[in-house]
C-alpha positions in Angstrom: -10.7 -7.2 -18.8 -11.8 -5.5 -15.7 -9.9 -4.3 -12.7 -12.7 -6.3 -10.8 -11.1 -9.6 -12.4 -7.9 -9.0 -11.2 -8.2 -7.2 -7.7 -7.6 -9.0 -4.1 -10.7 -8.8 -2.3 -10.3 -7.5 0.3 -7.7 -5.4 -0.4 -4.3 -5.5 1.3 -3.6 -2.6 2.6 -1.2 -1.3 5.7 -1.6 1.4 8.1 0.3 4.9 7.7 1.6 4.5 11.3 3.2 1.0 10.1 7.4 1.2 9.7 9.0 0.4 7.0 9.9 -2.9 7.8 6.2 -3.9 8.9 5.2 -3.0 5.0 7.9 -4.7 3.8 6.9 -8.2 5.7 3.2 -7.5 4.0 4.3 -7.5 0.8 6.7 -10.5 0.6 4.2 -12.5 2.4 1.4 -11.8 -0.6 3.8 -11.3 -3.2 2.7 -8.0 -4.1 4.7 -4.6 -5.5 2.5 -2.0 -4.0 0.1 -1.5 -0.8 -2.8 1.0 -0.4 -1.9 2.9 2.9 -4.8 3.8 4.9 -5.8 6.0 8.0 -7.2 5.2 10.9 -10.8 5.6 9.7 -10.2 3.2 6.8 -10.0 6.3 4.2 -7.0 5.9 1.4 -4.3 8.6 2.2 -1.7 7.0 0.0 0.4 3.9 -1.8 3.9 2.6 -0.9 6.1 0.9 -3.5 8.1 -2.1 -2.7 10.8 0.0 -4.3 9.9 2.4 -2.2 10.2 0.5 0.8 13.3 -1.1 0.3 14.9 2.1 -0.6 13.6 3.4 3.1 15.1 3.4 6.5 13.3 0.3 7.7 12.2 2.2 10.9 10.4 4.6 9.2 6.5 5.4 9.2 4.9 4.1 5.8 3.6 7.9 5.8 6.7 9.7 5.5 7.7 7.7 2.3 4.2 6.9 1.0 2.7 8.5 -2.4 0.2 10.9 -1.7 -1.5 11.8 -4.7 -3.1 8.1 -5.9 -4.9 7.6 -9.1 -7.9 5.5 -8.3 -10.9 4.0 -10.1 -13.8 2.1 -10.2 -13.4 -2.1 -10.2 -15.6 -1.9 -13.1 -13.1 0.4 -15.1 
């Protein structure tokens, strides 16, 4: 199977300047357990957990609780 199978198109992703509770709304609306965070010029800067999230003060930026270091590959991996 192929990560191009399985992927959202387009992604769903959320801002880094989005709070906590912002992300939060995102991902029970989709159903999803993690969210690409991305700045303002569409480039990946991290990913945010629902765990994460939850475990957050829900007033706080996405970027001060988001995963910086992401492991990412092709859709065709």
């Amino acid at each position: 199977m192929l990560v191009v199978e399985r992927m959202s198109r387009p992604p769903i992703t959320v801002a880094g300047e989005a709070t906590v509770q912002e992300a939060l709304d995102i991902i029970q609306e989709h159903r999803l357990r993690h969210l690409p965070v991305l700045a303002a010029d569409g480039a990946l800067v991290g990913i945010v957990s629902e765990k994460d999230l939850l475990r957050a003060n829900s007033g706080a930026s996405v970027k001060a609780i988001m995963t910086r270091d992401v492991v990412t590959v092709t859709e065709y991996t």
